[in-house]
C-alpha positions as CSV (number, residue, x, y, z in Angstrom):
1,X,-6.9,-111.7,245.9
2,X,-4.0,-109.4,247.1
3,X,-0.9,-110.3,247.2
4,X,1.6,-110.9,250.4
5,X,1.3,-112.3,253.8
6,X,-1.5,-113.5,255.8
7,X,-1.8,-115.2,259.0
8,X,-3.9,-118.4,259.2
9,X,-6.1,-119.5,262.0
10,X,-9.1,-120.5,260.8
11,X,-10.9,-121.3,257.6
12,X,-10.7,-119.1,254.6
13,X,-12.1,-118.9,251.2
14,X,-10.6,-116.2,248.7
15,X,-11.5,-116.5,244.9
16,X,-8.8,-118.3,244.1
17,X,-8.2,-121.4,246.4
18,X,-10.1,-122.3,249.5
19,X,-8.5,-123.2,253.2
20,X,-10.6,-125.4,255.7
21,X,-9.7,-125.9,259.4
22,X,-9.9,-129.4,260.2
23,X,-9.2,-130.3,264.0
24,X,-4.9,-130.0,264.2
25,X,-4.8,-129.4,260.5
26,X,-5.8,-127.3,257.7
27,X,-7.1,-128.5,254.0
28,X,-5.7,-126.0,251.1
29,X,-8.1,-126.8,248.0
30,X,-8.0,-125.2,244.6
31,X,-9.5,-127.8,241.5
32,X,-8.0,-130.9,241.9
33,X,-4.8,-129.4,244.2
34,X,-5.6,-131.0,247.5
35,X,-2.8,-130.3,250.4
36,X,-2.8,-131.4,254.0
37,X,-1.4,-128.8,256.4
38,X,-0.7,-130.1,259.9
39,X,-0.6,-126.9,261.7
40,X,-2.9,-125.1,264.5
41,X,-1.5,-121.8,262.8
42,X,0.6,-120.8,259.7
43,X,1.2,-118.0,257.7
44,X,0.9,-118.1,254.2
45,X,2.5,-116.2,251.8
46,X,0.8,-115.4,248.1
47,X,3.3,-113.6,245.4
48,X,3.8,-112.8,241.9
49,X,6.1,-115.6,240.2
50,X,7.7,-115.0,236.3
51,X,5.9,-117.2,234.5
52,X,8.3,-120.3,234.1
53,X,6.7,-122.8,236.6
54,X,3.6,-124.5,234.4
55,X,2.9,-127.0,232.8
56,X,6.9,-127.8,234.4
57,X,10.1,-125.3,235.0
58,X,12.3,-126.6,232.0
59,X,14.1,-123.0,232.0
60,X,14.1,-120.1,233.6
61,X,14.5,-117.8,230.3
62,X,11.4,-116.2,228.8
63,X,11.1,-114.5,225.7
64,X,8.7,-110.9,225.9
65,X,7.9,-110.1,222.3
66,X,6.4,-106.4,221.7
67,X,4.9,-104.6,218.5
68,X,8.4,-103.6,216.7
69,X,10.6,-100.4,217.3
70,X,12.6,-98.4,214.9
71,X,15.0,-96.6,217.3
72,X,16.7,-94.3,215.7
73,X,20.8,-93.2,216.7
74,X,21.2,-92.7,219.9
75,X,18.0,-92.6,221.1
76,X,15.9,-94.1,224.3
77,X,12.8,-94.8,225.7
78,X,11.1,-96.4,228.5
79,X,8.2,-98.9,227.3
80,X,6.0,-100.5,229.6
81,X,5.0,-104.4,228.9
82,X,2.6,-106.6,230.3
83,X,3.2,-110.3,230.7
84,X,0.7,-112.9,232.2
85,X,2.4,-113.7,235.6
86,X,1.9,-116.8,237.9
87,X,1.0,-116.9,241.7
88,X,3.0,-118.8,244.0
89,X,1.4,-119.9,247.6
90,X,3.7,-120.4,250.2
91,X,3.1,-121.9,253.7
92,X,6.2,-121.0,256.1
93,X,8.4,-120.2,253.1
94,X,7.8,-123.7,251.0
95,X,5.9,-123.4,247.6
96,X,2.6,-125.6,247.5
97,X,0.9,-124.3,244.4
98,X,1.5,-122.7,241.4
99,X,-1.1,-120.8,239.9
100,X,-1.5,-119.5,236.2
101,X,-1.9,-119.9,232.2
102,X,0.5,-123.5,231.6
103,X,-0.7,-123.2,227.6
104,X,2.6,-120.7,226.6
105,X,5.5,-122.5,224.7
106,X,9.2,-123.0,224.8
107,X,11.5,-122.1,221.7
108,X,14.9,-122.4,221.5
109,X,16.7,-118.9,221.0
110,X,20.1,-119.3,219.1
111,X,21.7,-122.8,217.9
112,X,20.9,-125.9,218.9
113,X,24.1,-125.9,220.6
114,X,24.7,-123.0,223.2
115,X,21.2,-121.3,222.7
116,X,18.9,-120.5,225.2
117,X,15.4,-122.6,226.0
118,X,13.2,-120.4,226.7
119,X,9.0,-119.6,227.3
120,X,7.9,-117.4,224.8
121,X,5.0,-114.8,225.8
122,X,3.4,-112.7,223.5
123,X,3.2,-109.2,225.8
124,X,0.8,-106.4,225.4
125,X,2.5,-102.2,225.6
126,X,0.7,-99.8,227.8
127,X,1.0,-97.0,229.2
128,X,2.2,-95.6,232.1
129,X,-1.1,-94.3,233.4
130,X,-2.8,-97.8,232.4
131,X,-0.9,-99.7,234.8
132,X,-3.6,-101.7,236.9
133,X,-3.1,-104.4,238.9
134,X,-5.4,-107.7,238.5
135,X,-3.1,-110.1,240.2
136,X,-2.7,-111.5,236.8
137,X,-0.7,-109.7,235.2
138,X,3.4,-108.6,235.7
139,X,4.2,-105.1,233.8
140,X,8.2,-104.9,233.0
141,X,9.4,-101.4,232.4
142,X,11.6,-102.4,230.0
143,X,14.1,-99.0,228.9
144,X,15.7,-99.3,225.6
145,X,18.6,-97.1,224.8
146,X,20.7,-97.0,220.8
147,X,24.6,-96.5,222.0
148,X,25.3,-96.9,217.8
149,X,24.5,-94.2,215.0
150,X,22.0,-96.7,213.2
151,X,18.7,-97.3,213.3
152,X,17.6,-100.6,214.8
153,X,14.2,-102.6,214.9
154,X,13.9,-104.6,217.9
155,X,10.6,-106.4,218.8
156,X,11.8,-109.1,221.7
157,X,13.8,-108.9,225.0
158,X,15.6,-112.1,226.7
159,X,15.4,-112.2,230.3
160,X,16.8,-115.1,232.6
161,X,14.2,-114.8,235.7
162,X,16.8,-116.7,238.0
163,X,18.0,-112.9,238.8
164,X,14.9,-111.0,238.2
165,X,13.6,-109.4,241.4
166,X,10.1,-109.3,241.4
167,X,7.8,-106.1,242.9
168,X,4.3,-106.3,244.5
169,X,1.3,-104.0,246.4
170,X,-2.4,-105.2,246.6
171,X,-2.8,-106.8,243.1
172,X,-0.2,-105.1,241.5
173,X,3.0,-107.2,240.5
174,X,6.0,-105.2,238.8
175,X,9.0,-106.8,237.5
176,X,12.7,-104.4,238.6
177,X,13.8,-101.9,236.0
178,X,15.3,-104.1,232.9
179,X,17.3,-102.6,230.1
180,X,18.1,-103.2,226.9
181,X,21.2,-101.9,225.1
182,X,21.8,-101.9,221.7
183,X,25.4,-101.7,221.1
184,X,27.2,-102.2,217.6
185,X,28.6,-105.8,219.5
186,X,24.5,-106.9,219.6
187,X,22.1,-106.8,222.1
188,X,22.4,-106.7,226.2
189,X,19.4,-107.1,228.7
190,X,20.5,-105.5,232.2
191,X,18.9,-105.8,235.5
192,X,19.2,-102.1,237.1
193,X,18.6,-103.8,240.7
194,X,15.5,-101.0,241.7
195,X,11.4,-100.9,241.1
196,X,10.5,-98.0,238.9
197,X,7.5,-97.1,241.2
198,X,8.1,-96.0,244.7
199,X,6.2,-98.4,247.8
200,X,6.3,-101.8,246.4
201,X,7.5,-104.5,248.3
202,X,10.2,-106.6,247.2
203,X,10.5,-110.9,246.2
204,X,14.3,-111.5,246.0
205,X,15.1,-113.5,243.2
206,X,16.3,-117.0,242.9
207,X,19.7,-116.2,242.6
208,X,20.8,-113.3,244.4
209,X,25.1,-114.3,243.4
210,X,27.0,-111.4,241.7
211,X,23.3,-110.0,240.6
212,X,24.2,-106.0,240.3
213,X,26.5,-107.3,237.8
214,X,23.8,-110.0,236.1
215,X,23.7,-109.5,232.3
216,X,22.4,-111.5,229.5
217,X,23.7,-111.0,225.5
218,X,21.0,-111.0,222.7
219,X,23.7,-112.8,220.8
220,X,21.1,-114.0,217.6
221,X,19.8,-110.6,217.5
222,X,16.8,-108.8,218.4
């Protein structure tokens, strides 16, 4: 199923959930998800989510781990990674179902004191040309750039999803440009605020305060 908006009049059955007009109201089924919708008429939003909501949101950090990277002084790259995403529904702007893979696991990133809970998901590289959307997936065009004269390996980014805009067209969901800097202080994960392909529509993110300026230190290392 596509992602975005859709206007709901009558009974509908995509492959993923199933909607059944019932006199004055609607029945949204998908498993064992039953909701009652007392409407002659809704719309109905469908969008990529990060992947924080299942089995329950304990954090909003994830972990992306990638095959390792030996980047050398002072150089850069822009990697593409793909992530398993989740699929919100949304009837008149309140979230009904969550759909996705709830068998990912949370680690703690840092001390047990001031570290970071987080999901951790294993994430596959591809290439630019093998981006393809499947309404499963959410590709993060992650750019890494070396500030320092070293060599560095890094294999991981963090990213706190609570300012993470989110990018969608048919089946294809695409997270905004991320970056991560390697400085001699550590590691930084920026949010550059713009999709890296052109036409995509836009889902804000959670927290839209002070967001240009949104950072997040790798302070335990890469």
């Amino acid at each position: 199923m596509e992602f975005g908006r859709f206007h709901v009049t009558r009974s509908r059955k995509t492959d993923l959930f199933s909607i059944k007009k019932e006199g004055d109201f609607f029945t949204y089924t998908r498993g064992e998800k039953v909701v009652r919708i007392t409407a002659r008429s809704f719309d109905m939003d469908v969008l990529p989510l990060a992947p924080v909501n299942l089995p329950d949101k304990v954090s909003p950090h994830i972990m992306i781990n990638f095959d390792p990277l030996l980047m050398s002084g002072k150089s850069r790259i822009i990697i593409f990674l793909k992530i398993p995403a989740e699929t919100g529904v949304f009837v008149d702007d309140a979230l009904i179902d969550v759909i996705g893979d709830d068998g990912f696991k949370y680690i703690l990133y840092g001390p047990p004191s001031g570290g970071y809970v987080c999901k951790n998901l294993p994430s596959e590289r591809v290439e630019k040309k093998g981006i393809r959307g499947d309404g499963k997936s959410l590709y993060v065009p992650l750019r890494i750039k070396n500030y320092t004269d070293r060599a560095f390996s890094v294999h991981r980014a963090l990213i706190d999803t609570s300012y993470l805009d989110i990018y969608y067209k048919g089946k294809l969901a695409m997270t905004e440009m991320i970056k991560l800097d390697i400085t001699l202080d550590g590691l930084r994960v920026r949010y550059l605020n713009r999709s890296f392909l052109p036409g995509l529509k836009r889902v804000k993110a959670a927290s839209m305060i002070l967001k240009k300026e949104e950072a997040i230190d790798m302070r335990w290392g890469p």
